[in-house]
C-alpha positions as a Markdown table, in Angstrom:
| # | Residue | x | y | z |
|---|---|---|---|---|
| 1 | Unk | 58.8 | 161.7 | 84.4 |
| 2 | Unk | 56.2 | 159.5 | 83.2 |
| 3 | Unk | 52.7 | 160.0 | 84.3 |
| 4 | Unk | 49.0 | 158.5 | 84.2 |
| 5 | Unk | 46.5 | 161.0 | 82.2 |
| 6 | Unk | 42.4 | 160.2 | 83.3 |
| 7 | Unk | 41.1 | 159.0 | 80.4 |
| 8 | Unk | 37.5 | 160.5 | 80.1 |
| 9 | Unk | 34.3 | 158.7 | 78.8 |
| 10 | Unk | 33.4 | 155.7 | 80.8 |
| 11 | Unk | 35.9 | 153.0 | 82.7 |
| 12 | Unk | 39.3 | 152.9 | 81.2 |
| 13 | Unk | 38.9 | 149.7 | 79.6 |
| 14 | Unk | 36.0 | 150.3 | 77.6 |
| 15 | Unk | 36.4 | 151.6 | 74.3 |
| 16 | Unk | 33.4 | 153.0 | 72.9 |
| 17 | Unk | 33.6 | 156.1 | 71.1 |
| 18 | Unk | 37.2 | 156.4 | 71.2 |
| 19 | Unk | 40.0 | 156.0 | 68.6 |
| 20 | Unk | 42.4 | 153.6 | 69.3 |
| 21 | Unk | 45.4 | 152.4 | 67.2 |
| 22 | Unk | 48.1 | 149.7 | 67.8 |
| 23 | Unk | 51.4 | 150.7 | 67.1 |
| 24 | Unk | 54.6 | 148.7 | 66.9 |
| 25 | Unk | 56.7 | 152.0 | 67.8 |
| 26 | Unk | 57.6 | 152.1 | 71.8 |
| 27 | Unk | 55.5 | 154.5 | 74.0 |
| 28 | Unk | 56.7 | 157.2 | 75.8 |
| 29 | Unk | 55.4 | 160.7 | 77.3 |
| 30 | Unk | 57.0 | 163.3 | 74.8 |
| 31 | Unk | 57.4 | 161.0 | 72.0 |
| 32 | Unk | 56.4 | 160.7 | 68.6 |
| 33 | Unk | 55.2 | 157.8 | 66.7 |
| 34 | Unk | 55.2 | 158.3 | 62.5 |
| 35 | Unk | 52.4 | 156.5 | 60.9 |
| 36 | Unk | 52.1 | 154.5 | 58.3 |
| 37 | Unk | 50.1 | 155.3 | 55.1 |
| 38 | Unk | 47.3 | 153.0 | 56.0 |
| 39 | Unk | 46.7 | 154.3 | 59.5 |
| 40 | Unk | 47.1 | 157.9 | 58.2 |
| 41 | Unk | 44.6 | 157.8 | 55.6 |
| 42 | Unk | 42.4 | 156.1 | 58.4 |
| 43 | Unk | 42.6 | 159.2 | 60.7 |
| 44 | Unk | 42.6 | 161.9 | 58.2 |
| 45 | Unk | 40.4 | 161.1 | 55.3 |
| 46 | Unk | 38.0 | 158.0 | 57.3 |
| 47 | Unk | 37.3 | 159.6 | 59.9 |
| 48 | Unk | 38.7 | 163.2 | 58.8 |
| 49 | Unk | 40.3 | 164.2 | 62.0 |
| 50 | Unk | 42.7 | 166.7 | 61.8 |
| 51 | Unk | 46.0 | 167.9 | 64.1 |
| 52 | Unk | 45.4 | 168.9 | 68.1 |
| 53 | Unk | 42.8 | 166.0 | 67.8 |
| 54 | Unk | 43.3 | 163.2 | 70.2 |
| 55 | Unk | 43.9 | 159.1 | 70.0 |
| 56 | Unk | 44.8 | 156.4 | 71.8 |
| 57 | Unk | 47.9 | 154.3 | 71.3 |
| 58 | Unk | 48.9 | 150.8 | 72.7 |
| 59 | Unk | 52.0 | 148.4 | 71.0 |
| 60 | Unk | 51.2 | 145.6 | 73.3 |
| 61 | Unk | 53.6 | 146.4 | 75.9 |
| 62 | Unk | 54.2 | 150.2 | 77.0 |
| 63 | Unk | 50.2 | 150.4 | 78.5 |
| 64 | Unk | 47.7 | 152.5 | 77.0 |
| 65 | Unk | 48.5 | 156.2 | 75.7 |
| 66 | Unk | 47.4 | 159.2 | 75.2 |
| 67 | Unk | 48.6 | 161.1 | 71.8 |
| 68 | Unk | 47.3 | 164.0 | 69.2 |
| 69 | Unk | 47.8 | 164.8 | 65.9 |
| 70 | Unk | 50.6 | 167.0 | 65.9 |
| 71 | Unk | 51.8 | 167.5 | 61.9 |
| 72 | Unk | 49.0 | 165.7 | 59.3 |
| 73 | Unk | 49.6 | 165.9 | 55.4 |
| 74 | Unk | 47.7 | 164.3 | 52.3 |
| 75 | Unk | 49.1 | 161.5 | 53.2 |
| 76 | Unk | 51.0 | 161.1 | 56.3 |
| 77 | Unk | 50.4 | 161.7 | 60.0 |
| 78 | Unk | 52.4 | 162.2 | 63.0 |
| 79 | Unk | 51.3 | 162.2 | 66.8 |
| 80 | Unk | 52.7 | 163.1 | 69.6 |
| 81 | Unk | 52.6 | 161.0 | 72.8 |
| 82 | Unk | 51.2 | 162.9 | 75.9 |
| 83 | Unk | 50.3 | 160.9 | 78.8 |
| 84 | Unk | 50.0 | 157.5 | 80.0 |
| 85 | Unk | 46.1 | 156.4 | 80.1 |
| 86 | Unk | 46.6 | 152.9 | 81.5 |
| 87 | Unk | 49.8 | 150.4 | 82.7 |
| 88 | Unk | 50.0 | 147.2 | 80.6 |
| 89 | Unk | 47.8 | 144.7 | 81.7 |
| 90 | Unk | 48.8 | 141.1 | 81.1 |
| 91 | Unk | 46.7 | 138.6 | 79.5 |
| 92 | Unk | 45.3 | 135.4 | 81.1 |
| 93 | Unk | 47.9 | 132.2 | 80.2 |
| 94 | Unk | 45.4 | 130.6 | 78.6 |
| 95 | Unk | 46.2 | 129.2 | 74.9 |
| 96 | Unk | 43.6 | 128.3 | 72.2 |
| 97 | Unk | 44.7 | 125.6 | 70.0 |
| 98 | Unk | 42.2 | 125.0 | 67.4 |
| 99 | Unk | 42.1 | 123.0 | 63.8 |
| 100 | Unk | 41.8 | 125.6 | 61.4 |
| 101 | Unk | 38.2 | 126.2 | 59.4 |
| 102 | Unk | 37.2 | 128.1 | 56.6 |
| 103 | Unk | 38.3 | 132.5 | 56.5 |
| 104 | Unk | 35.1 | 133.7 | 58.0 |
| 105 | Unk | 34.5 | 131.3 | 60.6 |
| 106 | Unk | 38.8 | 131.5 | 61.1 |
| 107 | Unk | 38.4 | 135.5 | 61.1 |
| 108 | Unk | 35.4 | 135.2 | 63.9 |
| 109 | Unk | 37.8 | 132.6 | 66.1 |
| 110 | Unk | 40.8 | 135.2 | 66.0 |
| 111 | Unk | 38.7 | 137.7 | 66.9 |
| 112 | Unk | 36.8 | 136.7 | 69.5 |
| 113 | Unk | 39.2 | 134.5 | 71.2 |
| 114 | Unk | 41.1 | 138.2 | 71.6 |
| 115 | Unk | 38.3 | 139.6 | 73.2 |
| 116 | Unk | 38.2 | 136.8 | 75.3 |
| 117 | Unk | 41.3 | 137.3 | 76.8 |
| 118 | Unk | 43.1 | 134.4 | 75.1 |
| 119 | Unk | 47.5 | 134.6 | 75.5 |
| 120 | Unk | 48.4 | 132.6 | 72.5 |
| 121 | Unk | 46.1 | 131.6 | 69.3 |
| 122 | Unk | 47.5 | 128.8 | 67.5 |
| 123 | Unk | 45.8 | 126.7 | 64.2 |
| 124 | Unk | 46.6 | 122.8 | 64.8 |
| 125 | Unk | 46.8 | 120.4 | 61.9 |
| 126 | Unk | 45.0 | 117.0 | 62.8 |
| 127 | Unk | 44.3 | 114.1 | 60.9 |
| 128 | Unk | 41.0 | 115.2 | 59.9 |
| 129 | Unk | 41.6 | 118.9 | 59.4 |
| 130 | Unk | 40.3 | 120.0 | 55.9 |
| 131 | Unk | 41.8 | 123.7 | 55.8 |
| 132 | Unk | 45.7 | 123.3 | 56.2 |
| 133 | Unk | 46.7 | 126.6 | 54.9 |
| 134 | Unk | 47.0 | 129.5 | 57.2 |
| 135 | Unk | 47.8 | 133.3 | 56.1 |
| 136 | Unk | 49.1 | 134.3 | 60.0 |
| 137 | Unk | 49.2 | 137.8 | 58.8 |
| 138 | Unk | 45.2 | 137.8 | 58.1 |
| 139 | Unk | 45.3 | 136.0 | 62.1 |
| 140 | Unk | 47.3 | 139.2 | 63.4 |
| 141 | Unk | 45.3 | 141.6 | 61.5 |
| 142 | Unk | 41.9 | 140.1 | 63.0 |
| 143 | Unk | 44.0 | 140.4 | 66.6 |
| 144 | Unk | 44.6 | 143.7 | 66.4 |
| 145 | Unk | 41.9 | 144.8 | 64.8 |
| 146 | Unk | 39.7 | 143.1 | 68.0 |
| 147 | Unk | 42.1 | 144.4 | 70.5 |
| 148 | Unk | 41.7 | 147.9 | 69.2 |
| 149 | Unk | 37.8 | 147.9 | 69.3 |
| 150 | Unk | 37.5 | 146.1 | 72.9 |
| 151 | Unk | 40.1 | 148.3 | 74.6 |
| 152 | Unk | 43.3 | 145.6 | 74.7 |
| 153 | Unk | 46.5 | 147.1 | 75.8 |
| 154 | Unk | 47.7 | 143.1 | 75.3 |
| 155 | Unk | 47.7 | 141.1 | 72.5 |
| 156 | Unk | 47.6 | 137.3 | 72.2 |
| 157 | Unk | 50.6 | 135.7 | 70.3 |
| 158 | Unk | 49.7 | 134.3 | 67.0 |
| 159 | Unk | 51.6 | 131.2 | 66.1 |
| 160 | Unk | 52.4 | 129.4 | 62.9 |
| 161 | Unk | 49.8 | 126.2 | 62.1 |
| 162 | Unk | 51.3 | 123.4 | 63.3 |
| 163 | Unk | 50.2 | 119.3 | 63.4 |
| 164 | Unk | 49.3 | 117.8 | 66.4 |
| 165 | Unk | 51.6 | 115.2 | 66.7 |
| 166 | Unk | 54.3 | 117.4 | 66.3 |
| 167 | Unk | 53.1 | 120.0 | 68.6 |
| 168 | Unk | 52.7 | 116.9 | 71.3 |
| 169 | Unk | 55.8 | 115.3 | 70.5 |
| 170 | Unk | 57.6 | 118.1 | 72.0 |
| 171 | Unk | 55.4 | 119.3 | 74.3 |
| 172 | Unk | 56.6 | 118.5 | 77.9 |
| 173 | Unk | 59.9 | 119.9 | 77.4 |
| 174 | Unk | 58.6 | 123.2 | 75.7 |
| 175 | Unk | 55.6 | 123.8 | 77.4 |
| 176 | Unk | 56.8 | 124.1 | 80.8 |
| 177 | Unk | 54.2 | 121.5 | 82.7 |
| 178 | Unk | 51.2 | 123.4 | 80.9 |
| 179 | Unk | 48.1 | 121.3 | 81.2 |
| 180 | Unk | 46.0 | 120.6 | 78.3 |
| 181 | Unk | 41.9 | 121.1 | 78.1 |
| 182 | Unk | 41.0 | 118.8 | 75.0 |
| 183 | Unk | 37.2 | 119.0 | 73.7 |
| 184 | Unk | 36.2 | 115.3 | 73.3 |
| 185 | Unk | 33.2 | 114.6 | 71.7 |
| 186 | Unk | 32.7 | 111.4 | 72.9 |
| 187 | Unk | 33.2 | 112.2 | 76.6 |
| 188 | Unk | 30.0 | 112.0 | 78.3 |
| 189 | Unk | 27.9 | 115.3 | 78.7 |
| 190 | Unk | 27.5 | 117.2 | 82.0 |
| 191 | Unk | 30.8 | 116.8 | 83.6 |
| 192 | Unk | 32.8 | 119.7 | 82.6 |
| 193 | Unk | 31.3 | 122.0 | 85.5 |
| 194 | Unk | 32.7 | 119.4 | 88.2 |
| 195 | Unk | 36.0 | 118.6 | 86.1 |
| 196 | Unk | 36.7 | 122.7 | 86.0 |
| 197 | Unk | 36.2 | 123.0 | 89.9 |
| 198 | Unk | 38.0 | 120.1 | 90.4 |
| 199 | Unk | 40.9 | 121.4 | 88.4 |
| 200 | Unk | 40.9 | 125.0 | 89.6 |
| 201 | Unk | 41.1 | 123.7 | 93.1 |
| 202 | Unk | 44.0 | 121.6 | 92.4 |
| 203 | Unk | 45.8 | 124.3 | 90.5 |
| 204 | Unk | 44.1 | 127.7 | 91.5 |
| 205 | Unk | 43.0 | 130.2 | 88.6 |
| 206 | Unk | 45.8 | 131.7 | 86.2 |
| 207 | Unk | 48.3 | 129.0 | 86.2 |
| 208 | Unk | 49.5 | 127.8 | 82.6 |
| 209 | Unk | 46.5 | 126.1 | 80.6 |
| 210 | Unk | 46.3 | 125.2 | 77.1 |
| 211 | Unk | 42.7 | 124.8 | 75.5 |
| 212 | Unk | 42.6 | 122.3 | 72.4 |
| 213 | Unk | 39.7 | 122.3 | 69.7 |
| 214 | Unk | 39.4 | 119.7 | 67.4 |
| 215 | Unk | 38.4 | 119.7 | 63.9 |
| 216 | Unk | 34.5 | 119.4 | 62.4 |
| 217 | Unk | 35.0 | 115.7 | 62.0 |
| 218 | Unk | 35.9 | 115.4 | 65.5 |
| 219 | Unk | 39.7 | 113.7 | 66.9 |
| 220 | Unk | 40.5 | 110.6 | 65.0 |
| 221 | Unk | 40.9 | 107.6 | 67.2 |
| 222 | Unk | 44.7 | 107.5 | 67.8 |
| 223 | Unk | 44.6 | 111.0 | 68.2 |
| 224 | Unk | 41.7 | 110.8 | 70.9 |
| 225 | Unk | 43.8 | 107.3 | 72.6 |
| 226 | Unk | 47.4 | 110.1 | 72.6 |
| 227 | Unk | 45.7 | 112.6 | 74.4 |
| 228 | Unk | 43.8 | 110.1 | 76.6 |
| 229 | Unk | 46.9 | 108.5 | 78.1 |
| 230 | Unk | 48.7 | 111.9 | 78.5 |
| 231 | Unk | 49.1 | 112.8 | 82.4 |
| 232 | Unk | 49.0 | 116.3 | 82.1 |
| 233 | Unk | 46.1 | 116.3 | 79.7 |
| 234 | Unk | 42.0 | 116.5 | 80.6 |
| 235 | Unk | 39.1 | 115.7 | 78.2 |
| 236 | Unk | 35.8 | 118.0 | 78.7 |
| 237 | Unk | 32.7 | 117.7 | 77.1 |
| 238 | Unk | 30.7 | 120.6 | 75.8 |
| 239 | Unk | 27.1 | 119.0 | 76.1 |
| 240 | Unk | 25.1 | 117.0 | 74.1 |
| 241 | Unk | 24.6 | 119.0 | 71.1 |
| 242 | Unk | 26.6 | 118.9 | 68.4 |
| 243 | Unk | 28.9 | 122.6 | 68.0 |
| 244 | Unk | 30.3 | 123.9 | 64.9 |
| 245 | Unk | 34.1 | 124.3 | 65.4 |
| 246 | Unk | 34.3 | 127.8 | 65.9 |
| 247 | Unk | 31.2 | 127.9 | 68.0 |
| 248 | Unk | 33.3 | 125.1 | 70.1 |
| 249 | Unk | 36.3 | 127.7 | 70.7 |
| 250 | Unk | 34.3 | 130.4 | 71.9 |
| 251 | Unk | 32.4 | 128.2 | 74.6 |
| 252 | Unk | 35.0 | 125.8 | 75.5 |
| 253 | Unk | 37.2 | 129.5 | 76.1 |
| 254 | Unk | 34.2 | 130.5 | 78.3 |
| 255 | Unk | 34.1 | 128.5 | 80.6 |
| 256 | Unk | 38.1 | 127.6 | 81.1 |
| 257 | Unk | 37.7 | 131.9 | 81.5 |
| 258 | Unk | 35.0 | 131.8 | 84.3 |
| 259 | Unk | 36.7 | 128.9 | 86.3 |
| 260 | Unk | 40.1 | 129.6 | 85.6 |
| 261 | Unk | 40.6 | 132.1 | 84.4 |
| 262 | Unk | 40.3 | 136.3 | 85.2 |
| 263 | Unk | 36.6 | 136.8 | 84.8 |
């Protein structure tokens, strides 16, 4: 019979100080997960722990748990699951749709849009977007590797890039009634406080919400008059200063999160 373990060192969603690893095996008490030769030579030779010594696992959907070392080689590792530290804990239904930018400043959006608490990261091709090319394996890596360090027991899904029109041409039928937040720059400043209350009253906090980032050069104009004309779509302004795009994310994620979101 499955049980919860305490987990020791602070509240049970902050990781500090502890080792935590995201696994793709399932998680169970009394099972064993095999590692990989990366994560092994992580644990043994990085951080030189050696067997009895205790981690944390999560795979996204069995919770948080509790494992130790239980056989370690050169160059392989096996733990053992013990207890249950924490149930799974669903993400906000929030999705960031952003036109890709340059690795770093791509790496920081991944990242902190995790820690944010975003469901589904997703690059979006528009008529002015410079970087088309997206390695979504680089995009998973930066997920996990955020969700590890913060204390996720959720991950976001990553998507595949994908152009705007496309993504809108289809998007009533797929997207279930999902509204969409769309960062205008030319929407007039100081309004996205009232617009945010206004919505969240309408639609309460945690129902389905897509946010949408342009690109550096901003929306082109048929792109700006499509979204414009959409019913289920709502332009915000993020002030009067000019944002980098990936600045744009994070703050745009911020305040959909404080209004209506989970914070």
């Amino acid at each position: 019979m499955e049980h919860d373990v305490e987990d020791e060192g602070g509240p049970a969603h902050c990781a500090t100080g502890k080792t935590r690893l995201h696994v793709d095996a399932p998680l169970g008490e009394g099972g064993e997960v095999a590692l990989g030769k990366d994560q092994s030579h992580y644990l043994l030779h990085v951080l030189r722990m050696g067997e009895g010594e205790r981690v944390l696992l999560f795979n996204g959907r069995d919770g948080e748990w509790a494992a130790e070392i239980a056989e370690a080689t050169k160059k392989s590792c096996l733990l053992r699951v013990t207890g249950r530290t924490r149930p799974h804990i669903a993400l906000p239904d929030i999705w960031l749709l952003f036109a890709p930018v340059k690795r770093a400043r791509l790496d920081f959006i991944a990242q902190k849009a995790t820690e944010m608490g975003a469901g589904l990261i997703q690059p979006v091709i528009t008529r002015r977007t410079i970087v088309s090319r997206v390695k979504d394996a680089r995009l998973q890596a930066n997920v996990i590797e955020a969700a590890e360090q913060c204390g996720l027991v959720a991950l976001p899904e990553v998507r595949e890039a994908e152009s705007l029109d496309r993504l809108l041409d289809r998007w009533s039928e797929e997207a279930g009634g999902r509204r969409i937040l769309f960062c205008d720059e030319a929407a007039a400043p100081g309004g996205a406080k009232a617009a945010l209350e206004r919505l969240a009253g309408e639609i309460g906090r945690g129902a389905p919400l897509a946010l949408l980032i342009g690109p550096e050069g901003g929306f082109d104009a048929g792109e700006r008059a499509r979204l414009h004309a959409r019913a289920d779509t709502l332009a915000l302004s993020l002030g009067p200063r000019i944002m980098r795009a990936d600045t744009a994310a994070i703050a745009a994620l911020a305040a959909v999160q404080l209004f209506l979101g989970d914070w």
